[in-house]
N, C-alpha and C positions, 0 to 999 in steps of 0.2 A: 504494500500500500504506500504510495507515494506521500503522503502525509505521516504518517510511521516514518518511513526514512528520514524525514526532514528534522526529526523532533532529538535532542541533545542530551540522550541520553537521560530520559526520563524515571526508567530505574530505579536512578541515584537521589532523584529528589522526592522528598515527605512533603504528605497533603499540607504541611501549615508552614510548606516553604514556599508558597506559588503566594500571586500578589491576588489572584480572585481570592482564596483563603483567608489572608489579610483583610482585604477590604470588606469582604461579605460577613467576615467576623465585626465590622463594625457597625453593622445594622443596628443595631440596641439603641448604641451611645449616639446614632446619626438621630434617628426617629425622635428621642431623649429631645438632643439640643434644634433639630427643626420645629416639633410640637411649641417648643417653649419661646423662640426665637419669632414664630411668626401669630405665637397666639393673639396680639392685638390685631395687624391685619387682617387675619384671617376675619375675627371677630367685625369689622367692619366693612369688610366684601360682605360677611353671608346677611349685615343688617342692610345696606344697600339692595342685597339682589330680594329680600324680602320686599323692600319700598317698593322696588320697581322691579317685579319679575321677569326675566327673560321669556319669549316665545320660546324660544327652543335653544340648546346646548352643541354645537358645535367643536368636537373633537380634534387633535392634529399631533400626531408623534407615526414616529419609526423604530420597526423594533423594538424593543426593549418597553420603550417610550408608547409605543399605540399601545401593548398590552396596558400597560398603565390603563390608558382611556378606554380597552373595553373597564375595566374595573368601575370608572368612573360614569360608564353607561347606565350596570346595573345598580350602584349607589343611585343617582341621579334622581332615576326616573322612579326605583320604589322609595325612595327618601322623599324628592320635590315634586314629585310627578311631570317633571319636564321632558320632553321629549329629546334624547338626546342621541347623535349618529356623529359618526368618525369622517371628515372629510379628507378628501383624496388631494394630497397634494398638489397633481399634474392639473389640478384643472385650473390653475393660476400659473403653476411655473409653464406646464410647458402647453396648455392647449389657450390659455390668455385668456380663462373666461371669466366676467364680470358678475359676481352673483349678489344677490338681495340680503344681503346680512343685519338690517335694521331689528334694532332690538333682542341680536341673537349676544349670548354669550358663546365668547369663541375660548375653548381651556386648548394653551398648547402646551407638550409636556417633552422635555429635552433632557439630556444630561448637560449637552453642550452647546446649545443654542447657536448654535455657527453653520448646521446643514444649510446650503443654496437655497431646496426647493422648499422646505419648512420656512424660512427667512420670507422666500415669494408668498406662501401661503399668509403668515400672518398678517403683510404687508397690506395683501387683495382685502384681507378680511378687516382689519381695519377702516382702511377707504372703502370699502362697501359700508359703516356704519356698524360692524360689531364692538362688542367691548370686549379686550382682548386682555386675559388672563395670565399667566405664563408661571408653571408651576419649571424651575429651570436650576441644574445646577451651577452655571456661571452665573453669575450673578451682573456678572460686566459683560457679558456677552450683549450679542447686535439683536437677540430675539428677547431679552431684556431689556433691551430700548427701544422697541418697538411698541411694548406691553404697554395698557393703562395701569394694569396690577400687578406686579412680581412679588411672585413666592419662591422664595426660593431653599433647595432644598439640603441645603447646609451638609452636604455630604461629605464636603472637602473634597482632594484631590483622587482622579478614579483613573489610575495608570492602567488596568487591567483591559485589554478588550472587552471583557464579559461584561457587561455592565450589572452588577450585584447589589451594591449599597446606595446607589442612585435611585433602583428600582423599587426599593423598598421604602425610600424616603417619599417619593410619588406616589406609591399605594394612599403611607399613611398621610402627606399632604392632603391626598384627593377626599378620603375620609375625612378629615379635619374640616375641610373646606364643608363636605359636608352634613356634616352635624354644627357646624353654625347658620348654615342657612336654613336649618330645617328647624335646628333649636331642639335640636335629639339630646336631653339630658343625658341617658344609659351609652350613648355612641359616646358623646364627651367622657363619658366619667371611665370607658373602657379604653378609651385612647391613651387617658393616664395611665393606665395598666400596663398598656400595650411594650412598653421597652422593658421592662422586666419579664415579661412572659419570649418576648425577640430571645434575648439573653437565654432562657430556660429551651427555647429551641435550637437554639443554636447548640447544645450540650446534648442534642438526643441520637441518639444512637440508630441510624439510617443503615448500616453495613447490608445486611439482607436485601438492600436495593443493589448495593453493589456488586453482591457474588449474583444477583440475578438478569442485571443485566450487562457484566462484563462481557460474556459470549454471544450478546444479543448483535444482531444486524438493524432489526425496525421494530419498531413499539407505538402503538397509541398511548396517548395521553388526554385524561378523559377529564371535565370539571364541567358544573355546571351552574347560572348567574353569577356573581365577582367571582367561584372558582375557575369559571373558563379562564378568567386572566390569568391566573396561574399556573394552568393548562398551558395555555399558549406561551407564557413566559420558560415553563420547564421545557417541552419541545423545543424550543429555540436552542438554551443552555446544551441540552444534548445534542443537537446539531452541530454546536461551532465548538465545541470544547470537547468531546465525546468522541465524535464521529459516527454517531449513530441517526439512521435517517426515524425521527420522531414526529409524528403529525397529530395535533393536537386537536381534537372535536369536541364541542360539546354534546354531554350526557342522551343529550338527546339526541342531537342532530346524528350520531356515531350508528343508531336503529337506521336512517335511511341512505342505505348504500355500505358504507364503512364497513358493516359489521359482517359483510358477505367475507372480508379475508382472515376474520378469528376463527383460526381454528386450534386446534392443539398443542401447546407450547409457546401459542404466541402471546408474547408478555403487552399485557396493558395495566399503566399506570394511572390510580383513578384518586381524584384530589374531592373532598367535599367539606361541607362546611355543617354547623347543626342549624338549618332557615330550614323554610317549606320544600326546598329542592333534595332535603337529603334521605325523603324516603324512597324516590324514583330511584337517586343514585346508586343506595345500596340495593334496591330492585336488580338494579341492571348490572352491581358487581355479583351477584349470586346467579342472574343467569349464563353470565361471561365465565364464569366458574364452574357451571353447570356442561359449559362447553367445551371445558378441558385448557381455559384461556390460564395464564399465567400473570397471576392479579398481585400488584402493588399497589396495597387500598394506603390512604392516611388520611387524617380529620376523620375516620368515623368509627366507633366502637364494635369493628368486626372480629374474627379470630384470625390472628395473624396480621392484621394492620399494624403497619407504623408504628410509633407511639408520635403522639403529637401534646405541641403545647397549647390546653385551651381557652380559648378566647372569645369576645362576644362574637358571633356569625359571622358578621359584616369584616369582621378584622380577622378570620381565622385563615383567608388565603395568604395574606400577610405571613403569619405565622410560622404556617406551611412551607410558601418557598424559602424563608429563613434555614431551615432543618435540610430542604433541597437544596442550596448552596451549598453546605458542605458536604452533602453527598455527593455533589456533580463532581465536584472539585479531586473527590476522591476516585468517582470512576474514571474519570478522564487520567489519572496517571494509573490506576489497575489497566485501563485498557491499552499502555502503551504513549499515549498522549502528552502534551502539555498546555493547560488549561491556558495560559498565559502568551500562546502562540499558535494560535486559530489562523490557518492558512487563509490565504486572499482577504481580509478583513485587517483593520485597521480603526483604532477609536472615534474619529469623525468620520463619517461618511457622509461626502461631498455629493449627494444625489440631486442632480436638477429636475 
């Protein structure tokens, strides 16, 4: 395998000598000082978007960054009931089209605010008349100066490709943000929680993901409302650090179509949270079981799940990929790999 070849003697190096290790070890103390850092603005965006509520929610990230905004989806829309959909970059950078953004809230979410076609995007979205958000780890960055609002997501510096501790400060931003616009006592008072519980997952012991998918080639990865973002964020991680081809569906969507290729021995990894979605989910891990599929459950009290650190609903995909960081981090050098040097990929990406 030509990526095997390229990698330096990976071997030699321990899971808590790679920089995604590092840094994704710092989810707790990030979550800690951004909750605290931004709680007065936050607190004033969500009394604003009460005054004047937005028609609809307007989304914009890449990678790492769009899973953020599905998370941000299903908060939204069962928190404020706004209607909220993920916009497509290209229809600003590169196809030039003018859309009707009046009274929309546009959230964009970055680590590094410097992407081309994210830059066009917020730019159109603005001069069309939105109010533009920007949940962003630079803070000096040009997607930062564009914003009416920056939150930003105190993560410090994210040397890794993987982006880890970034991802996790934009979860619990986008939480943050809202449970003050919604004025969710129980979400605020579990957000306090929320970086001591980071901390307790980061200490749990994932290995049985590792010996199960060290020899894996393809895997589903399964969540469903804010666990799809975690879904899609873990298939990514085993993508680029891994080298394993991972496609991430939701719970449900994975019944139409998908589920024609499980068959016996094929490992699916399935994330849930305890909302209204988690008795379908464990439905569908007993009949995936039922079919001889090879099930890596967490978030739910099955035999042989995980163990997970738990948390209110809303916050427990958060949780979840915290405990998945450093399992990634560990498969990726079982499998030969180095998480820290993902071929073709590079921390900004210049996409128009």
């Amino acid at each position: 395998m030509a990526w095997r070849e390229r990698v330096s003697n990976p071997s030699a190096r321990t899971p808590d000598s790679t920089r995604m290790f590092q840094e994704a070890a710092e989810g707790a103390s990030v979550v800690d000082r951004m909750l605290r850092a931004n709680r007065d603005a936050v607190g004033a965006l969500g009394a604003s978007l009460r005054a004047r509520p937005p028609r609809a929610v307007v989304t914009l990230g890449r990678g790492s960054s769009d899973h953020a905004t599905t998370y941000a989806k299903y908060l939204i829309e069962t928190g404020a009931g706004v209607l909220t959909a993920s916009g497509a970059p290209s229809v600003s950078s590169v196809y030039e089209a003018r859309q009707a953004l009046g009274d929309v809230l546009f959230l964009a979410v970055s680590q590094s605010g410097r992407s081309p076609d994210l830059l066009s995007a917020v730019e159109a979205a603005r001069d069309a008349g939105a109010r533009v958000v920007a949940l962003v780890n630079d803070a000096d960055s040009p997607m930062a100066g564009l914003a009416h609002v920056v939150l930003p997501l105190h993560a410090g510096p994210e040397t890794s490709v993987a982006a880890t501790k970034s991802y996790i400060a934009a979860l619990a931003g986008i939480a943050q943000l809202t449970a003050a616009w919604t004025q969710d006592r129980e979400l605020a008072a579990a957000l306090d929680r929320l970086p001591d519980q980071l901390a307790q997952a980061w200490t749990l012991d994932w290995s049985p993901a590792v010996t199960t998918l060290t020899p894996a080639q393809s895997l589903y990865v399964l969540g469903r409302g804010p666990g799809f973002a975690a879904a899609q964020e873990a298939a990514l991680k085993l993508k680029e650090t891994c080298g394993l081809h991972a496609e991430a569906f939701s719970a449900a969507e994975v019944l139409h179509g998908p589920m024609a290729l499980v068959e016996a021995k094929f490992p699916v990894f399935i994330l849930a949270q305890g909302d209204p979605s988690e008795a379908g989910v464990v439905d569908l891990a007993r009949s995936l079981a039922a079919r001889g599929a090879q099930l890596l459950l967490a978030g739910m009290d099955e035999p042989g799940a995980l163990p997970f650190a738990r948390t209110h609903a809303a916050l427990q995909p958060i949780a979840l990929i915290q405990s998945f960081y450093r399992m990634a981090n560990a498969l990726s050098l079982a499998r030969g790999f180095d998480p820290d040097s993902p071929p073709h990929l590079r921390k900004v990406t210049e996409t128009v």
